[in-house]
N, C-alpha and C positions, 0 to 999 in steps of 0.2 A: 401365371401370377399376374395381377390387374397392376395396371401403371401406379404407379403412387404419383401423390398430387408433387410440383414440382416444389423446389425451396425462392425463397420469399427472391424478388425480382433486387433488391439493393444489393444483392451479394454479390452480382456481380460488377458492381461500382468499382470496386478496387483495382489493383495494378500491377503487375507481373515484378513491376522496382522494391516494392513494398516485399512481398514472399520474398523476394531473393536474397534482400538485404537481413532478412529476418532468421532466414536458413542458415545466416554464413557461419554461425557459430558452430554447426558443425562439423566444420572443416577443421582439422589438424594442422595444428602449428600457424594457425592463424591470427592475425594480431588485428582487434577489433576496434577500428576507430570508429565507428558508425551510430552507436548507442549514447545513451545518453543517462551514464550509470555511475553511480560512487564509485569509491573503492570498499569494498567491503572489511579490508584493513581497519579501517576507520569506525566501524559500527562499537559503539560501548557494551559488547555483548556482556561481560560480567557484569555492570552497574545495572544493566537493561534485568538480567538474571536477578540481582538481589531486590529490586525494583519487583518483578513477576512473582518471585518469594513473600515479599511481604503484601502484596495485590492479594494473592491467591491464600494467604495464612489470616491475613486482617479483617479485609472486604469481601469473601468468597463469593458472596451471593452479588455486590453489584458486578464484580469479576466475571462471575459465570451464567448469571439468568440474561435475557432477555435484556437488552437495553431499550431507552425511550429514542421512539423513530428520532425525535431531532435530536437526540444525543444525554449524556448524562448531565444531566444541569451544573453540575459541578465543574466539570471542565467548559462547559457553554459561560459559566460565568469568567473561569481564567480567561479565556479566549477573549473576550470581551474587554476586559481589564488591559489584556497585552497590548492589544490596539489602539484604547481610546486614548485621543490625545485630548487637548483644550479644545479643541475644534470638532472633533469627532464623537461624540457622547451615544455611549454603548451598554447594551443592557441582554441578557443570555437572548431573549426577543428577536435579537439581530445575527444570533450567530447558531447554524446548524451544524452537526459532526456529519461528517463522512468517508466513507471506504475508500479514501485515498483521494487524491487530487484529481482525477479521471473520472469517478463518479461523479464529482459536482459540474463537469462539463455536460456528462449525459442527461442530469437531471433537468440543468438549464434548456438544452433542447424538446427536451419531453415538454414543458412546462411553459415554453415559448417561442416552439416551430410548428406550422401545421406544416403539412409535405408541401415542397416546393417554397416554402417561406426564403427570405432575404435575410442574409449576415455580411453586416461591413466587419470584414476582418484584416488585420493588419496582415502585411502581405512579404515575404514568404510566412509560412504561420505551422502552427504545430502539428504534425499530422495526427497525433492523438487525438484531439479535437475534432478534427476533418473524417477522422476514423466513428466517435463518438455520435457525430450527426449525421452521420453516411443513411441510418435506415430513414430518416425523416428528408431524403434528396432535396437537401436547400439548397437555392443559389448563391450566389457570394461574389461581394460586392467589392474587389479589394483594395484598401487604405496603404498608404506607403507614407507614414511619419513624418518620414528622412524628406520626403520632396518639397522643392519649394513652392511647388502650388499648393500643397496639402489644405484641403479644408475643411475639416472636421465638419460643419453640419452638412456640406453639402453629400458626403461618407455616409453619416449616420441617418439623413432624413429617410423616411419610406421604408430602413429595415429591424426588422423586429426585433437586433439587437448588436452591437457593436461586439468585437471580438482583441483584445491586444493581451501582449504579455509586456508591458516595457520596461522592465529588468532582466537585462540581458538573453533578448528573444531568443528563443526557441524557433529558429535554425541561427539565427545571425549572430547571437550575442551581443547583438547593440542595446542602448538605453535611448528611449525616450526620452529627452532633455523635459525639465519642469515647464517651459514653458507650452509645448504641444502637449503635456499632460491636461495643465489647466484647459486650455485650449476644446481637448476632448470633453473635458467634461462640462465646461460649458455648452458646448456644443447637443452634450446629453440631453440637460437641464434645458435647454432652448426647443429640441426637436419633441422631447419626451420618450428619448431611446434609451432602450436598457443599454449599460455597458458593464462588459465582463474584463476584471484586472483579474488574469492570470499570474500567481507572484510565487513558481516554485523554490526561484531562483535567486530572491528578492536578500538572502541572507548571505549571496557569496559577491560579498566584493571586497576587492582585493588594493584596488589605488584610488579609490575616491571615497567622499561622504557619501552616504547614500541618500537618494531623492526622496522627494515626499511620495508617499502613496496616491494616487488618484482618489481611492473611496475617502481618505483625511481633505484633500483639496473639495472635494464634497459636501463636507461639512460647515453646519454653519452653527456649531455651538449648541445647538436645540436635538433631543432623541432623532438620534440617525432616521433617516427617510428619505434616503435619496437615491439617485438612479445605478450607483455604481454598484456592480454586484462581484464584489472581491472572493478570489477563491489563492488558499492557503494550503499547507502540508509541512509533514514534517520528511518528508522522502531522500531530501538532497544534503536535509542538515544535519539528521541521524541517522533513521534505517527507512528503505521504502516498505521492508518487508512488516512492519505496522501495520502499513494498510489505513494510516490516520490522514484526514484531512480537512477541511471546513470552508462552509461559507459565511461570509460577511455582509449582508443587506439588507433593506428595507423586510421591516416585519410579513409585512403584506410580501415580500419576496419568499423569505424564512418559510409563508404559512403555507407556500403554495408548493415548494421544494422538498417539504415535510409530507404533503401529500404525494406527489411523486416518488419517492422516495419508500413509502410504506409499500406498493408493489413492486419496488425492485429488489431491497435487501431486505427490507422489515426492520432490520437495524445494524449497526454499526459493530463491531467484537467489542463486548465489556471489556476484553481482558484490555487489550490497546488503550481502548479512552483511558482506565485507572492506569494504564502503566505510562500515557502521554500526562495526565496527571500530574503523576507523581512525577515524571520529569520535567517540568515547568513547577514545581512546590521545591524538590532539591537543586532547580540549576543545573543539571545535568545537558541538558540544552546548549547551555553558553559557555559551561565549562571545555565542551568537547571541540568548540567551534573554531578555537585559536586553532587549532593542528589541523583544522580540515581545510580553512584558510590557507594556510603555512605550504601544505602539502601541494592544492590547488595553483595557486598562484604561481610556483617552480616547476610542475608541467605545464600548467600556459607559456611560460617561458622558456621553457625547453623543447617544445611543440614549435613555437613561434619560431625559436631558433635552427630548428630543423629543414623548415619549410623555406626558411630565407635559401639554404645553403639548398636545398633538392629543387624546391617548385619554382622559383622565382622564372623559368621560362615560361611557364604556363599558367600561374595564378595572380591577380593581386587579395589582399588581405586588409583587417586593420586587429594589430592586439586587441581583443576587449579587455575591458578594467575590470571584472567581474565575471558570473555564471558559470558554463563548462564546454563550450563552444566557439571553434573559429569559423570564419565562415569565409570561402574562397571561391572568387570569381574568375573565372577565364579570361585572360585576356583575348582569345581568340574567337568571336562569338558565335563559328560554328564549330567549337569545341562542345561533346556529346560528352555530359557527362553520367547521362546513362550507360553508354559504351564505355563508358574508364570504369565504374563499378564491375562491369562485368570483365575489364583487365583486370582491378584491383584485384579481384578472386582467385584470379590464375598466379595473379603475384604472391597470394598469398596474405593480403591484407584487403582493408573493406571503409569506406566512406558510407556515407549519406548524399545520395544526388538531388538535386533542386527541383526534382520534379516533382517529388514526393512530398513537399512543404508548398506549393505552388497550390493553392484552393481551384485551378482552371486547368493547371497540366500540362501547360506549353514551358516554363523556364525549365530549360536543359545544363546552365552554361555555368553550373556553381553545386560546390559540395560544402558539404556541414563536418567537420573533424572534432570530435571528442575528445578533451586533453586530462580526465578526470580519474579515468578508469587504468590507464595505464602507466607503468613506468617511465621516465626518462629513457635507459635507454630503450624499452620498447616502443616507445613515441619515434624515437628516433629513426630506429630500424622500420616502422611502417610506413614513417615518410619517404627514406630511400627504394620501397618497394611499391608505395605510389609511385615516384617517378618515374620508374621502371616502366608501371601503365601506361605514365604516360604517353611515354616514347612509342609504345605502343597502337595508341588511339594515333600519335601524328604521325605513324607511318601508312595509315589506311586510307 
């Protein structure tokens, strides 16, 4: 039999941390801190049902034919509406639907990396993201917020596009204070960088007001046209399994996303847009939000609380005030915390190690803990089965 041609050279860009962590779920009796998932408790499946009843009995045909690449103009207009403030002035023009919050990362790459292009990304950073632009091998340029030299143009000059989540990042759960917001996006507007607000997370917070938007700080009162290019979902605040999500930017961004987009999906599931619809027309949205809050909030608290009493030899921490992640650093800084994943396993419980959010692949020395998907006391118990690792890793 003749050789077959080999498969395409980016595949093997990836990382042995990533399969591992990925695998762990099927492991028995394992308690997964590593993901970064609801609770499924929480989904409104009945309202969602009676919702899909009257989709699929009222509107059949916008429900089940073909939808328009950039999405059903009907929900492109809510979408629009939901956002604009005094400052921000928004029109269906500005807003694309898509296959979940993931998709609008890939498309952004499609549409503004040639291979080998430059991304200032906020640093550690999503690996979804990292995953999503893996076949286009960009380099990456990484931004650290938090620090005090931080200086947004000199991040963003020379690459084809800026990269943040600052509502409570994905791995860290920090917030970008408003003033490094503005900051950035002046900095946009000055170099003529695209920049991408990543905002899954943008609806769970739990002890504070919540900030401005970056693409609103953008605004200057006049039809949106500016460089921020916001990407949104409903994944974390009702169900991911939707599959709904959107972008928010400049037309000229929208038209070229839309083309992109036509050879990837062709379009978006009817049923979802009508049934995200109709859950922005009923409120179902906001209704559900107090309980997911309520619930969140008392595992970060119980998470946090755990970690005080197990990990305090080997990590420090800071609560976040929002999103679904703590994020813990070694005090030891040749503490591998690839090597404690691979304890965590044997313990019987599973983190997220820092290498894997690291856009370059060298930070070892910090894990990412999910406080969202678990109970209280299975928070609890996986923290004392980390510790267990870790004792592990310092006795080698």
């Amino acid at each position: 039999m003749a050789k077959r041609p080999a498969f395409a050279d980016w595949l093997d860009d990836t990382n042995d941390v990533t399969r591992m962590f990925l695998a762990a779920g099927q492991i028995p009796g394992l308690i997964n801190l590593a993901g970064g998932l609801p609770d499924p408790q929480l989904y409104p499946a009945r309202a969602l049902a009676d919702l899909a009843h009257a989709a699929l009995t009222e509107t059949p045909q916008d429900a089940l034919n073909y939808a328009p690449i950039e999405g059903y103009g009907a929900l492109r207009d809510a979408l629009a509406t939901r956002y604009e403030t005094d400052k921000l002035k928004l029109t269906r023009e500005n807003v694309l639907i898509t296959s979940g919050g993931i998709q609008g990362l890939e498309l952004i790459g499609k549409v503004l990396l040639n291979e080998g292009g430059a991304i200032a990304t906020q640093t550690p950073t999503y690996l979804g993201a990292l995953d999503a632009w893996r076949p286009r091998r960009p380099t990456y340029r990484p931004m650290r917020p938090d620090a005090n030299d931080f200086d947004p143009a000199v991040a963003l000059r020379g690459c084809q596009f800026g990269y943040t989540v600052p509502n409570f990042s994905n791995p860290t759960g920090k917030l970008v204070p408003t003033n490094v917001r503005a900051a950035l996006v002046e900095a946009a507007q000055s170099t003529g960088t695209w920049l991408v607000e990543d905002d899954p997370y943008g609806a769970l917070y739990y002890d504070e007001t919540p900030l401005p938007r970056m693409i609103e700080l953008a605004g200057d009162g006049a039809p949106y046209d500016g460089p921020v290019i916001y990407l949104g979902s409903l994944s974390k605040e009702l169900a991911p399994g939707l599959r709904i999500g959107w972008v928010i930017a400049a037309p000229e961004m929208i038209a070229k996303l839309t083309l992109a987009k036509q050879g990837s999906d062709m379009s978006t599931s009817g049923l979802s847009q009508v049934l995200t619809l109709r859950t922005f027309e009923t409120g179902l949205d906001a209704r559900v939000l107090p309980d997911i809050l309520t619930l969140y909030a008392a595992r970060r608290d119980a998470l946090c609380a755990a970690m005080e009493t197990h990990l305090t030899p080997w990590f420090d921490w800071e609560k976040p005030v929002g999103g679904m992640f703590v994020w813990a650093v070694a005090r030891n800084p040749d503490f591998n915390t690839d090597d404690l994943l691979q304890a965590a396993l044997r313990a019987k419980t599973c983190v997220s190690p820092s290498s894997v959010f690291d856009p370059l692949g060298e930070d070892r020395r910090a894990i990412r803990i999910n406080f969202t998907l678990n109970s209280e006391p299975q928070l609890a118990e996986g923290i004392r089965r980390l510790a267990v690792a870790c004792q592990e890793v310092d006795l080698r």
